[in-house]
C-alpha atoms as a printed R data frame, in Angstrom:
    type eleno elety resid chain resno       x       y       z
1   ATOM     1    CA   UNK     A     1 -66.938 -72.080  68.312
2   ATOM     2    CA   UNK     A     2 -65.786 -69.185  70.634
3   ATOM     3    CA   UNK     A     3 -62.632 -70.096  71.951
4   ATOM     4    CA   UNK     A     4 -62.779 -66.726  74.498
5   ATOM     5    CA   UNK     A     5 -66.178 -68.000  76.036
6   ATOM     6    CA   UNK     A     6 -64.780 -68.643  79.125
7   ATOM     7    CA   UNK     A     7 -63.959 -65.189  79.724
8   ATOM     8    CA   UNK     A     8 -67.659 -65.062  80.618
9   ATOM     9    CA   UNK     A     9 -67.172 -67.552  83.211
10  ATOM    10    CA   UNK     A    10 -67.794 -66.695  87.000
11  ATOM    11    CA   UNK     A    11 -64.606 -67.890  87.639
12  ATOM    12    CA   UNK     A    12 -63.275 -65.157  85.732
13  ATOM    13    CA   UNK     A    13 -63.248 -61.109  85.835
14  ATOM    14    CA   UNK     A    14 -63.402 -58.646  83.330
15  ATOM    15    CA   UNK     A    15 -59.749 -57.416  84.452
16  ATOM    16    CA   UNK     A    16 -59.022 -61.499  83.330
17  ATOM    17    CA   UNK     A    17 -60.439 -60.918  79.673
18  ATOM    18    CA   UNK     A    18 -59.518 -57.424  78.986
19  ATOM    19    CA   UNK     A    19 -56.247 -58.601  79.893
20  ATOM    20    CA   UNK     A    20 -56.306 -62.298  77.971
21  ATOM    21    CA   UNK     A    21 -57.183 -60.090  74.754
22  ATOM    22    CA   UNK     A    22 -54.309 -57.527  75.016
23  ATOM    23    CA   UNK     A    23 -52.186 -61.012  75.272
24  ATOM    24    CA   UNK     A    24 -53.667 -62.483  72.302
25  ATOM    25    CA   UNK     A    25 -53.724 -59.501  70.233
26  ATOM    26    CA   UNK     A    26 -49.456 -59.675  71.148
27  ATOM    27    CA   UNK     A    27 -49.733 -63.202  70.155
28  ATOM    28    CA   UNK     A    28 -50.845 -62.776  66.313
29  ATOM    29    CA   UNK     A    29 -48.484 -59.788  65.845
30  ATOM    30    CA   UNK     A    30 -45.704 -61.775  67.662
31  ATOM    31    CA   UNK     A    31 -45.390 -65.502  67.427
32  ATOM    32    CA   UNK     A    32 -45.878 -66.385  63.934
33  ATOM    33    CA   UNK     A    33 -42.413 -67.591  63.517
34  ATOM    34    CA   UNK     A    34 -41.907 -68.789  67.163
35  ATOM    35    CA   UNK     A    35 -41.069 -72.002  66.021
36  ATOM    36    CA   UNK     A    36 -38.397 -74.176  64.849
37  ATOM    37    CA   UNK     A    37 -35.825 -76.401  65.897
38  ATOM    38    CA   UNK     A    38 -33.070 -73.839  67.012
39  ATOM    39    CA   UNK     A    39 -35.156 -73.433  70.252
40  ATOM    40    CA   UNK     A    40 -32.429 -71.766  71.819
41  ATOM    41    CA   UNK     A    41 -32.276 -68.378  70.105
42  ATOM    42    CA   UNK     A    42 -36.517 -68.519  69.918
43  ATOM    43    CA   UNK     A    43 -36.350 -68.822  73.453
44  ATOM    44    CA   UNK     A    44 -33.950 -66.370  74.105
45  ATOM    45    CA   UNK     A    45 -35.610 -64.126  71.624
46  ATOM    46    CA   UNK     A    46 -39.562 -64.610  73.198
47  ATOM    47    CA   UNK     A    47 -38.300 -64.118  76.686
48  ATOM    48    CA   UNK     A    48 -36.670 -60.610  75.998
49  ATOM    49    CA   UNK     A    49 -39.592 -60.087  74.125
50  ATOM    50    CA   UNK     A    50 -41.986 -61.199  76.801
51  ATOM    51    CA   UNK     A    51 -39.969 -58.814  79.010
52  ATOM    52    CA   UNK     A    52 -40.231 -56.140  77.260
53  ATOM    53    CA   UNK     A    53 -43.770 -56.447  76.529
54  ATOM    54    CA   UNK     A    54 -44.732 -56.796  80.511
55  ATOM    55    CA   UNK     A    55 -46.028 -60.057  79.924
56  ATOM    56    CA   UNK     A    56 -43.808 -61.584  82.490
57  ATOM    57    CA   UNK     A    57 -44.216 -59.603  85.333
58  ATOM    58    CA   UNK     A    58 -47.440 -61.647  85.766
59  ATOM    59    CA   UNK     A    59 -45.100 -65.348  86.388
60  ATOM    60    CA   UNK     A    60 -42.790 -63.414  88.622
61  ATOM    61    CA   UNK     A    61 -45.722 -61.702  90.919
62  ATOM    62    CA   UNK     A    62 -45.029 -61.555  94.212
63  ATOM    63    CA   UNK     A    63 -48.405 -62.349  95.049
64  ATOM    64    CA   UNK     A    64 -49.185 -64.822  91.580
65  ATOM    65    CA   UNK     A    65 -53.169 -64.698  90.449
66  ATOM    66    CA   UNK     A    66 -53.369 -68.391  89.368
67  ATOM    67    CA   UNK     A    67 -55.570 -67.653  86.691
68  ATOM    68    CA   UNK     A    68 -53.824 -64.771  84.819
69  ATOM    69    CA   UNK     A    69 -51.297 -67.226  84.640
70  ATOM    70    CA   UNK     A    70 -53.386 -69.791  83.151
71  ATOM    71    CA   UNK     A    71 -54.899 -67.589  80.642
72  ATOM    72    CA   UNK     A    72 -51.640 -66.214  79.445
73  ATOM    73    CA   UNK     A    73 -50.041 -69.887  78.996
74  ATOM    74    CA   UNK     A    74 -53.268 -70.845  77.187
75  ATOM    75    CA   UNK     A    75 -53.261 -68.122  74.552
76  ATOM    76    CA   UNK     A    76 -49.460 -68.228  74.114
77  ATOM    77    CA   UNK     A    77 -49.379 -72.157  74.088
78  ATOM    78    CA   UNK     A    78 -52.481 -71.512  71.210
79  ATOM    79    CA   UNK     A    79 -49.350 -69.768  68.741
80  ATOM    80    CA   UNK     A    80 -46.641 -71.177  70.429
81  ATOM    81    CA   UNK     A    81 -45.328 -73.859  72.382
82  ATOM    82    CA   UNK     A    82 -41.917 -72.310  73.088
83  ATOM    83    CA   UNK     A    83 -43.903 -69.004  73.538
84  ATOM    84    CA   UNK     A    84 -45.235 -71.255  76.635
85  ATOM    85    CA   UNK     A    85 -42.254 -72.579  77.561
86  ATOM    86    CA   UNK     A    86 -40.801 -69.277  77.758
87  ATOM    87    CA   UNK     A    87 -43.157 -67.540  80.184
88  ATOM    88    CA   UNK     A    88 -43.590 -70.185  82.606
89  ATOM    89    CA   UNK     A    89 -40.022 -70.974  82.622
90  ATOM    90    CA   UNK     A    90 -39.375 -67.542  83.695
91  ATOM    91    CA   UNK     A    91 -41.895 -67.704  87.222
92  ATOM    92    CA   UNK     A    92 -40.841 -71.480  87.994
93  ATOM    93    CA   UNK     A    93 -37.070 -70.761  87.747
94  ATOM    94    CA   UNK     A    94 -37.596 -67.818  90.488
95  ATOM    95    CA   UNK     A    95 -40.560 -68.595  91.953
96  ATOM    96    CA   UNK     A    96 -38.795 -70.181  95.158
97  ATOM    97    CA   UNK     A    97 -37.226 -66.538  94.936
98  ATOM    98    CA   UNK     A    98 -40.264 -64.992  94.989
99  ATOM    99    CA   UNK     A    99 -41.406 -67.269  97.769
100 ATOM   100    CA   UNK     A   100 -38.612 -66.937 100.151
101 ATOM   101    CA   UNK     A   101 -35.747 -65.225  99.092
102 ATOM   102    CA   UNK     A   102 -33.668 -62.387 101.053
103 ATOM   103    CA   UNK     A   103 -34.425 -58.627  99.955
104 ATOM   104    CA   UNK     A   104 -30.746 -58.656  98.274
105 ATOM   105    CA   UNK     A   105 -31.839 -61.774  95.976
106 ATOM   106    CA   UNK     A   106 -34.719 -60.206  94.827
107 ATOM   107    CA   UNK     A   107 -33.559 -57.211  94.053
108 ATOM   108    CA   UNK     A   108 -30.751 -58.643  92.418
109 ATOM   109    CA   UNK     A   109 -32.779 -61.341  90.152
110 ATOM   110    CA   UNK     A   110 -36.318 -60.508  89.841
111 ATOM   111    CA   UNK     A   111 -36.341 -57.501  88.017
112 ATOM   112    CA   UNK     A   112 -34.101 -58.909  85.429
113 ATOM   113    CA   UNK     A   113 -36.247 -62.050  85.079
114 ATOM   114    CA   UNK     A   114 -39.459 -60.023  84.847
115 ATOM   115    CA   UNK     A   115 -37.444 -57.699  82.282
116 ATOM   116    CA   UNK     A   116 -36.592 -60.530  80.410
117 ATOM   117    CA   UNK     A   117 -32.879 -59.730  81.067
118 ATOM   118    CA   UNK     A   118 -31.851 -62.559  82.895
119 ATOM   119    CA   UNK     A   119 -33.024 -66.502  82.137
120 ATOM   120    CA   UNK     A   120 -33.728 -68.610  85.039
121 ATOM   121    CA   UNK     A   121 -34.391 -72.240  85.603
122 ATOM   122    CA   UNK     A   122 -35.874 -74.922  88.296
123 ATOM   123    CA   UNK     A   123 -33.387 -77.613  88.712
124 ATOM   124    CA   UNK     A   124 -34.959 -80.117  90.743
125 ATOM   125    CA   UNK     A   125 -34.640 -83.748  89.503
126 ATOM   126    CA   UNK     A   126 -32.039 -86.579  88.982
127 ATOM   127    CA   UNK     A   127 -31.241 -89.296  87.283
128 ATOM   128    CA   UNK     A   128 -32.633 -91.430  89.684
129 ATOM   129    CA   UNK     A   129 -34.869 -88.919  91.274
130 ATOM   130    CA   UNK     A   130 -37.281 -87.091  89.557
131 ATOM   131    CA   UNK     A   131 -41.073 -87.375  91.403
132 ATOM   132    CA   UNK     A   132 -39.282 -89.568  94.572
133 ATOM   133    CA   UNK     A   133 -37.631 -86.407  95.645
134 ATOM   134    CA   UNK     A   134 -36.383 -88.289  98.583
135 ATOM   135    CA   UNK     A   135 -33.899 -90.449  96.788
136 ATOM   136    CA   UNK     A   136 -32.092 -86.703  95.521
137 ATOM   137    CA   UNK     A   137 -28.367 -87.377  96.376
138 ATOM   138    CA   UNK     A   138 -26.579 -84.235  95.072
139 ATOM   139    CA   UNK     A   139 -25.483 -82.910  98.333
140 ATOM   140    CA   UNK     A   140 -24.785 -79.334  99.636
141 ATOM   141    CA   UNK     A   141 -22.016 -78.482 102.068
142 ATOM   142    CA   UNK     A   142 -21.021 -75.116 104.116
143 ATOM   143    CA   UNK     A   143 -17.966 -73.691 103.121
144 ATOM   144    CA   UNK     A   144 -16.635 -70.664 104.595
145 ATOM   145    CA   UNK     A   145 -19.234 -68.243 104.314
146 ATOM   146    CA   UNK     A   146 -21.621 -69.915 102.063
147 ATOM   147    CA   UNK     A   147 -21.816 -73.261 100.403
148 ATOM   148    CA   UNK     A   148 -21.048 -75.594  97.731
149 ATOM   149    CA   UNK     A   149 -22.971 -78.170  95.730
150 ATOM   150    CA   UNK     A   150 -22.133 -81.276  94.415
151 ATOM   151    CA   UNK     A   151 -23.703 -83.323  92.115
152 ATOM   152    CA   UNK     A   152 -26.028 -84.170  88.936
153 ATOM   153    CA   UNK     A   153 -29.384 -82.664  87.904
154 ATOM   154    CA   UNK     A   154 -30.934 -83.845  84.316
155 ATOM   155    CA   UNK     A   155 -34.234 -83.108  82.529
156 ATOM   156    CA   UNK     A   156 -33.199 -79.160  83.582
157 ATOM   157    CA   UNK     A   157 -35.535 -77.042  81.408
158 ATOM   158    CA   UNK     A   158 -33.508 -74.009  79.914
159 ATOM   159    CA   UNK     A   159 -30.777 -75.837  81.050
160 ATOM   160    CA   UNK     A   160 -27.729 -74.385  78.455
161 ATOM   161    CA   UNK     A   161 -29.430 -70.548  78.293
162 ATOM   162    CA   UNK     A   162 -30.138 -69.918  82.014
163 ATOM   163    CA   UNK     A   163 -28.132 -67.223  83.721
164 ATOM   164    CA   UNK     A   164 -29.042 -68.727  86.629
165 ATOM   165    CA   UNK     A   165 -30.567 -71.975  88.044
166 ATOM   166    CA   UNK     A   166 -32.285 -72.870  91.640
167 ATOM   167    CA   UNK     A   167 -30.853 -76.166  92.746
168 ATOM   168    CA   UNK     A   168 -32.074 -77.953  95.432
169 ATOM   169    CA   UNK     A   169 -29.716 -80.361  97.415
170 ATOM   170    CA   UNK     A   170 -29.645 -82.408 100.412
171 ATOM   171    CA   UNK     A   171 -27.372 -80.970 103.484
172 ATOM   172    CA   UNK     A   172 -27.043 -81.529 107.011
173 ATOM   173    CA   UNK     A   173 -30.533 -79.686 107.685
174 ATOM   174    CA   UNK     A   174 -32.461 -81.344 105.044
175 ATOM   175    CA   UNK     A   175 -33.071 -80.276 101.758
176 ATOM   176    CA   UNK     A   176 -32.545 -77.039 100.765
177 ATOM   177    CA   UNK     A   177 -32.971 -74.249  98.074
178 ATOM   178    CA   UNK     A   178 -29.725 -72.441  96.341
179 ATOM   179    CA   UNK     A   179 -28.933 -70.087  93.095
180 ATOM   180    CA   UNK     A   180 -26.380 -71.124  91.276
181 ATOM   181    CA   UNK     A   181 -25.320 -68.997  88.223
182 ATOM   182    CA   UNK     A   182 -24.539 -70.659  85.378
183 ATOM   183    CA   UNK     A   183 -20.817 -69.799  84.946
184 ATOM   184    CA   UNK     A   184 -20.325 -72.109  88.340
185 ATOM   185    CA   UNK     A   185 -22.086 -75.589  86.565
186 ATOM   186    CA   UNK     A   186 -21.146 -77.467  83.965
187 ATOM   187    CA   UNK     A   187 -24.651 -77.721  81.393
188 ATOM   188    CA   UNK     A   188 -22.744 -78.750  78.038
189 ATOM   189    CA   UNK     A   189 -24.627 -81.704  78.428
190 ATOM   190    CA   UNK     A   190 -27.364 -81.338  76.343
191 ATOM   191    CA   UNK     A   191 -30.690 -83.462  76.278
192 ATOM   192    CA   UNK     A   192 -32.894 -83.546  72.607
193 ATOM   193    CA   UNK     A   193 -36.910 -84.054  73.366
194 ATOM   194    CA   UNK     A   194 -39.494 -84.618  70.262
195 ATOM   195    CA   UNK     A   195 -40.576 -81.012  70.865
196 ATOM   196    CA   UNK     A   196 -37.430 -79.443  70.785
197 ATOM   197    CA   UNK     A   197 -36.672 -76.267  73.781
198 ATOM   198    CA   UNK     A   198 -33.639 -75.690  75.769
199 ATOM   199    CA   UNK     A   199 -33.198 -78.535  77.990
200 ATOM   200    CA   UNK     A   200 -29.423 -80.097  80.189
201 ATOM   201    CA   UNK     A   201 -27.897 -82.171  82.282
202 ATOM   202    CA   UNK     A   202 -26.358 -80.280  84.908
203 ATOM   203    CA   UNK     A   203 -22.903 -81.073  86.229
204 ATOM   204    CA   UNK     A   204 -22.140 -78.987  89.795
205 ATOM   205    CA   UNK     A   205 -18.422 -79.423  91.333
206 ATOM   206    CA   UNK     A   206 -18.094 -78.148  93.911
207 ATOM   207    CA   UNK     A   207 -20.213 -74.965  92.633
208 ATOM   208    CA   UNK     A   208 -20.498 -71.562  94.231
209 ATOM   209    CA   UNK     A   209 -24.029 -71.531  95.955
210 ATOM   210    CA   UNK     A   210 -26.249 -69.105  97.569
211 ATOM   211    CA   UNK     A   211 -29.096 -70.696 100.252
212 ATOM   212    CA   UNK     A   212 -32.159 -69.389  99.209
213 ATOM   213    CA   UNK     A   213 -34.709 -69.073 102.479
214 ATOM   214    CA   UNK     A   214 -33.943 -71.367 105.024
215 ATOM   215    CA   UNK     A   215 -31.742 -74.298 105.460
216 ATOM   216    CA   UNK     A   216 -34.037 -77.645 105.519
217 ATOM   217    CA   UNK     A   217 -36.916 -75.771 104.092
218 ATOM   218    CA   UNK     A   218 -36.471 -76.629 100.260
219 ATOM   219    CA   UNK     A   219 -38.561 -79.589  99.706
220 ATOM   220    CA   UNK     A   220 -41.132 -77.567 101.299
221 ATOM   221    CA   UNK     A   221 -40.329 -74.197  98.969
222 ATOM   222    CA   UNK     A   222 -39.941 -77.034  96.211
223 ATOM   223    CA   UNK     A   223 -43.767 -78.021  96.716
224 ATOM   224    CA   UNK     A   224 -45.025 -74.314  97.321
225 ATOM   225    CA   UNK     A   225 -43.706 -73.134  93.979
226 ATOM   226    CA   UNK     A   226 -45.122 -76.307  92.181
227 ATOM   227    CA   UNK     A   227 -48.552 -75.505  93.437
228 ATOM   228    CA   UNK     A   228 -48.544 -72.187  92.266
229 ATOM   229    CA   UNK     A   229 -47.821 -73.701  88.793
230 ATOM   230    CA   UNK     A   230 -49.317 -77.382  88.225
231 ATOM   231    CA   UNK     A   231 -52.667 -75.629  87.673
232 ATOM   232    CA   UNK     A   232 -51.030 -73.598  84.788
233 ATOM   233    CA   UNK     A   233 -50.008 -76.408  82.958
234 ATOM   234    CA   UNK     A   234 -53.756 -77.150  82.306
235 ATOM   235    CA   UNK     A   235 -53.971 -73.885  81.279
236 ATOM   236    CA   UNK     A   236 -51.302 -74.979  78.391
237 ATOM   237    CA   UNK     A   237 -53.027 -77.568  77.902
238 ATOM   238    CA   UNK     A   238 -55.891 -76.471  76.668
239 ATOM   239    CA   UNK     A   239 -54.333 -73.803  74.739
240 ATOM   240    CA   UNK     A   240 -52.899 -76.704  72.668
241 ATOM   241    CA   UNK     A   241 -56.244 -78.682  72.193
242 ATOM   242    CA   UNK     A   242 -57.816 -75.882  71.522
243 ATOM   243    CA   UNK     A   243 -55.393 -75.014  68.795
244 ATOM   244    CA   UNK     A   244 -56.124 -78.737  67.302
245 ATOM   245    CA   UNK     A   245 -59.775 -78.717  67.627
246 ATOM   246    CA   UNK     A   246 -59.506 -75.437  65.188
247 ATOM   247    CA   UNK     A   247 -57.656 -76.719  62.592
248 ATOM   248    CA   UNK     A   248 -59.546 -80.232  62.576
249 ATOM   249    CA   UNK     A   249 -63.172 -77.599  62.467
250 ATOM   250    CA   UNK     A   250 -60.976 -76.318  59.344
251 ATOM   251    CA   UNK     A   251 -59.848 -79.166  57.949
252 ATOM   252    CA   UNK     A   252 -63.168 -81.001  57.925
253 ATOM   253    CA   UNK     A   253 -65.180 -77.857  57.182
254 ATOM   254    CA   UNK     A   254 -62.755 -77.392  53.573
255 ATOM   255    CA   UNK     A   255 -61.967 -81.386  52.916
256 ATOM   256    CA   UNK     A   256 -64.069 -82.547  49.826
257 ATOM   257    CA   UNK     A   257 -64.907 -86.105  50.531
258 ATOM   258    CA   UNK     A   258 -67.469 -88.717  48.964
259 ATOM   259    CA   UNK     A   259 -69.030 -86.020  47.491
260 ATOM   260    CA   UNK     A   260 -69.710 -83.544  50.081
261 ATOM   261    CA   UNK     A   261 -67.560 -82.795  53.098
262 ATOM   262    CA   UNK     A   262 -65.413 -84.470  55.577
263 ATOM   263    CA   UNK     A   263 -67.817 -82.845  57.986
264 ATOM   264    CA   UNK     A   264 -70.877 -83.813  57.057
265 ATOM   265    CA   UNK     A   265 -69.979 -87.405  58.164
266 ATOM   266    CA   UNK     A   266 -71.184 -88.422  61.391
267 ATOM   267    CA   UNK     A   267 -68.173 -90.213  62.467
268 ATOM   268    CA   UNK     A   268 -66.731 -86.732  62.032
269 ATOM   269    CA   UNK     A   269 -69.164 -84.507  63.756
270 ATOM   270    CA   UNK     A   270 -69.106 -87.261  66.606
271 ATOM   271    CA   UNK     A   271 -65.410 -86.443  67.192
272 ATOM   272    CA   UNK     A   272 -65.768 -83.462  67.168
273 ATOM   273    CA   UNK     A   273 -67.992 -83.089  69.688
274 ATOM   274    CA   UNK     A   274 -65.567 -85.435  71.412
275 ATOM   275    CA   UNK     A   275 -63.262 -82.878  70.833
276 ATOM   276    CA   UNK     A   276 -64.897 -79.638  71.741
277 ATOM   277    CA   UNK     A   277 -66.952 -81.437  75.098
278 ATOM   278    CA   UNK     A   278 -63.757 -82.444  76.302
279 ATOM   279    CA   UNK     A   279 -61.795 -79.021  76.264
280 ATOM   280    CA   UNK     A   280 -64.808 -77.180  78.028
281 ATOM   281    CA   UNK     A   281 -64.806 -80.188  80.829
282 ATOM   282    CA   UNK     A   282 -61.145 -79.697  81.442
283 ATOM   283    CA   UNK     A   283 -61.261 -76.033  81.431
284 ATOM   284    CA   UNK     A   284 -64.082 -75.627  83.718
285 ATOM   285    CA   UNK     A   285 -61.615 -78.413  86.082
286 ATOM   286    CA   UNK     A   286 -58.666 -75.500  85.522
287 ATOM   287    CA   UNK     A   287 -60.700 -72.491  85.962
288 ATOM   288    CA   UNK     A   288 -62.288 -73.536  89.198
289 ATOM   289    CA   UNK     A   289 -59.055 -74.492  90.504
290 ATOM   290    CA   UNK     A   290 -57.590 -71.477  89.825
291 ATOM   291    CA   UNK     A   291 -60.505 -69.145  91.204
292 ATOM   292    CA   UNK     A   292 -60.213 -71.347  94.759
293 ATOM   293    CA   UNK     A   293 -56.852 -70.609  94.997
294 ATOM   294    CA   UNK     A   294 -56.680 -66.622  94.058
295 ATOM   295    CA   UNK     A   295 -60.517 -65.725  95.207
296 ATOM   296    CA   UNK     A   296 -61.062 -68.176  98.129
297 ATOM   297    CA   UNK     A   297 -57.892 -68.602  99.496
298 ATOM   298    CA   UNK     A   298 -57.864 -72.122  99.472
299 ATOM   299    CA   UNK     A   299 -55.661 -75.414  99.464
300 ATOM   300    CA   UNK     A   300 -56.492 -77.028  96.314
301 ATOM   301    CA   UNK     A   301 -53.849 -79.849  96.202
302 ATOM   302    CA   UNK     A   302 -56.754 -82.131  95.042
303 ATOM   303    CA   UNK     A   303 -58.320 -79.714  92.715
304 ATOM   304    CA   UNK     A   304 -54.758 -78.804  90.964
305 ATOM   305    CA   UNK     A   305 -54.432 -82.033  90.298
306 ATOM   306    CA   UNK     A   306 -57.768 -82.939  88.866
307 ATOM   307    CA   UNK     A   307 -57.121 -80.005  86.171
308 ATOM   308    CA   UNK     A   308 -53.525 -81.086  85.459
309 ATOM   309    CA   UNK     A   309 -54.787 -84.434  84.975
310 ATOM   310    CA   UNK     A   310 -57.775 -83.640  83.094
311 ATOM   311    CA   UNK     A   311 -56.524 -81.579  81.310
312 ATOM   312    CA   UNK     A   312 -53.327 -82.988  79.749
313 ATOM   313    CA   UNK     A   313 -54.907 -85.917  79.137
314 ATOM   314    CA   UNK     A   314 -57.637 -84.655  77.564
315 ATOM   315    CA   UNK     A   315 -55.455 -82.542  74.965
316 ATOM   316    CA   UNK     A   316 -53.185 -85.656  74.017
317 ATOM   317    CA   UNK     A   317 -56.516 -87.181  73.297
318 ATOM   318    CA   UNK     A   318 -58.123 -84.340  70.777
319 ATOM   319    CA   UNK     A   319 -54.607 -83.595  69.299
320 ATOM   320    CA   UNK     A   320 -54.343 -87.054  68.190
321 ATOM   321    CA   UNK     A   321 -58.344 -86.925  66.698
322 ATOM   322    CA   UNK     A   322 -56.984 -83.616  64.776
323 ATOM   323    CA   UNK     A   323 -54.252 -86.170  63.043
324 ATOM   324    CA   UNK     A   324 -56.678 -88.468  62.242
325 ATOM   325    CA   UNK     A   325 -58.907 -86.088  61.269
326 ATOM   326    CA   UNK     A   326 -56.466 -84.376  58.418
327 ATOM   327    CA   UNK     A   327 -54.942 -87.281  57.461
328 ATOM   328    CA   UNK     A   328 -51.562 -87.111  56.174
329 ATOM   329    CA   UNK     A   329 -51.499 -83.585  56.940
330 ATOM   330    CA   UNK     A   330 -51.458 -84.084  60.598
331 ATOM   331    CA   UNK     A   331 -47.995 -85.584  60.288
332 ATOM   332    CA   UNK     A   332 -46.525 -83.384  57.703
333 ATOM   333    CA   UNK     A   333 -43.511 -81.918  59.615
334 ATOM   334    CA   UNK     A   334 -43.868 -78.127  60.247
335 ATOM   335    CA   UNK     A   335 -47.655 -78.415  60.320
336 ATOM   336    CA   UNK     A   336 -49.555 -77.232  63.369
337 ATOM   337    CA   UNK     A   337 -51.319 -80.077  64.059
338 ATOM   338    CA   UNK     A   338 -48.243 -82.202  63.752
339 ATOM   339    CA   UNK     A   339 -46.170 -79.746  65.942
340 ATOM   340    CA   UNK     A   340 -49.010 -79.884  68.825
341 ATOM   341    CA   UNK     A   341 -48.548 -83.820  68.415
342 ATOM   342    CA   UNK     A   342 -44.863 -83.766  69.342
343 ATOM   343    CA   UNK     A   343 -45.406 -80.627  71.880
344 ATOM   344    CA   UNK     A   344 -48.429 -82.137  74.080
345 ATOM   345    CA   UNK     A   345 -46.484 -85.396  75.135
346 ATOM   346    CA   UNK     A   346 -44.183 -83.644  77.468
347 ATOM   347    CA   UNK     A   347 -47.079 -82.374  80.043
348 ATOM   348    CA   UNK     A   348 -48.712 -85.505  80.539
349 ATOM   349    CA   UNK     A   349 -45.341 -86.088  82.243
350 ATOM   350    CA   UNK     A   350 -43.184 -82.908  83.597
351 ATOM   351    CA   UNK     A   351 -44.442 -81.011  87.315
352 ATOM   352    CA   UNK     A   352 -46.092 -84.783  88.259
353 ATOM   353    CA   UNK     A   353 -46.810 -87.020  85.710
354 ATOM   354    CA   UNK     A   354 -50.351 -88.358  85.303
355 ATOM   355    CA   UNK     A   355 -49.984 -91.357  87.391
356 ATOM   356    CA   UNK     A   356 -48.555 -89.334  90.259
357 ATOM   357    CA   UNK     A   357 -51.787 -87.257  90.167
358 ATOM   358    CA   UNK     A   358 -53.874 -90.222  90.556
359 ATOM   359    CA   UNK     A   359 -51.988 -90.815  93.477
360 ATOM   360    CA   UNK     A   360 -52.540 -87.484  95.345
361 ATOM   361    CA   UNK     A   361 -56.219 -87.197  94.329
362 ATOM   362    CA   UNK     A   362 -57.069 -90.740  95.777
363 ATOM   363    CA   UNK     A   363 -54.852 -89.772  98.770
364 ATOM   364    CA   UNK     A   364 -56.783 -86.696  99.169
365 ATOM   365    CA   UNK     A   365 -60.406 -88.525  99.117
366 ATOM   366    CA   UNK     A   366 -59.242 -90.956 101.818
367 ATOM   367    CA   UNK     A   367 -57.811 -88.430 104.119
């Protein structure tokens, strides 16, 4: 099966592929070892590497192309979860940058993101406050000739290794959008996940703060930057279930079993087909959603979250086939398969978990 079909799509140009394949070309020489639980120096590492490369000048665009961000998250999330986490991390942390910051902030942060020179990171959720954005209590105050946060943020991705974070914070105005650097929060507090990447609680006293756009705008910058992402997380998606439908195709193909092959069972070649139906459904959901938003010019709050749904979903599904269908290998620790199991949890859940995407689609049919 040709996992670069879809380059043949309509939704897709030939500036998409020729660009996907330079990517993945990267990708073999470069992410072999991009693994491992001391996620903070791979991280670090991937990012300058990314940088240097000029892979991430395509998450810090000021005008993003939804689907070259897709495509790059699917072919790095392929080789590399962290490789992922890396890239994206880079255009959500300064995305509401991108979006609405001052001349002086850009110039002073995005090139050093899209270098790779400078970490950033989206801090956006509580402890009691993570999709009801409304019930965000760290608060935001004027003081002297800028401002000062105070309060908790947790479930901070590259919390720790960010030079920098975008905090949002309630003040008199409403919610609003602010870059903190990192030597002005506290984020010793670290947080271990299954599928191990930088990730804090953040502690801000009374920390330095710079508005980013304008005041009472940041729920609204919040969302803006979101959109310009949730489709890309489908894009990860099936970069991971595409990675597990491969090595169960391997595994089954190789696997000597009641005297012929694990694959010549029909309860094998039904999953698979399973398998492989389901990633091409989901993509064509993420592909479409992307091409509306970067060709037609449209809203696709519905569509986004049909893919993100789809999508995740879908992958959680055909990674845990690929366990069943290698057996004890799918749960041998360091194994791909067994990696991807651990790795694929996390997006069912982070940028609106699956339940809050039901909500918005069936709120967007009965509008």
């Amino acid at each position: 099966m040709d996992r670069f079909a879809h380059y043949d799509w309509p939704f897709l140009d030939r500036a998409h592929a020729a660009l996907s394949r330079e990517v993945e070309t990267w990708a073999l020489a470069n992410l072999a070892h991009a693994h491992g639980n001391d996620a903070d120096a791979i991280c670090r590492k991937v990012v300058k590497d990314l940088g240097r490369h000029g892979w991430l000048k395509y998450s810090v665009a000021a005008q993003p192309d939804v689907r070259t961000i897709a495509l790059i998250r699917e072919i790095l999330a392929y080789h590399s979860g962290l490789a992922d986490f890396a890239f994206v991390m880079q255009g959500l942390g300064s995305g509401p940058i991108v979006l609405a910051g001052s001349d002086a902030q850009k110039k002073a942060w995005l090139p050093r993101v899209a270098a790779g020179e400078a970490i950033a990171a989206f801090a956006l959720s509580e402890p009691d406050a993570g999709s009801d954005v409304a019930a965000m209590t760290t608060t935001a105050q004027r003081a002297g000739g800028g401002w000062r946060i105070d309060g908790v943020k947790t479930w901070i991705s590259n919390g720790g290794i960010a030079d920098f974070y975008v905090v949002f914070a309630k003040a008199q105005e409403g919610i609003c959008a602010f870059i903190v650097e990192a030597k002005d929060l506290d984020a010793s507090e670290r947080i271990d996940i299954i599928a191990p990447h930088p990730m804090a609680t953040l502690k801000l006293t009374g920390a330095k703060a710079e508005l980013v756009g304008e005041a009472g705008q940041g729920f609204q910058l919040a969302m803006r930057n979101l959109d310009v992402f949730r489709t890309t997380v489908a894009g990860a998606a099936l970069g991971f279930a595409r990675r597990a439908l491969q090595e169960a195709l391997g595994r089954a193909k190789d696997r000597k079993m009641f005297g012929g092959r694990l694959a010549d069972l029909q309860m094998t070649q039904a999953k698979l087909a399973d398998m492989a139906t389901g990633i091409e459904a989901a993509a064509l959901l993420t592909y479409r959603s992307a091409w509306l938003r970067d060709a037609k010019k449209q809203r696709v709050t519905l569509e986004a979250a049909m893919a993100k749904m789809q999508a995740t979903e879908t992958a959680q599904g055909v990674i845990d086939a690929a366990v069943q269908i290698l057996g004890g290998l799918g749960v041998k620790s360091g194994h791909p398969v067994e990696r991807l199991y651990r790795e694929v949890r996390a997006l069912r859940i982070y940028e609106g978990a699956t339940e809050v995407q039901k909500v918005i689609i069936a709120r967007e049919l009965l509008r």
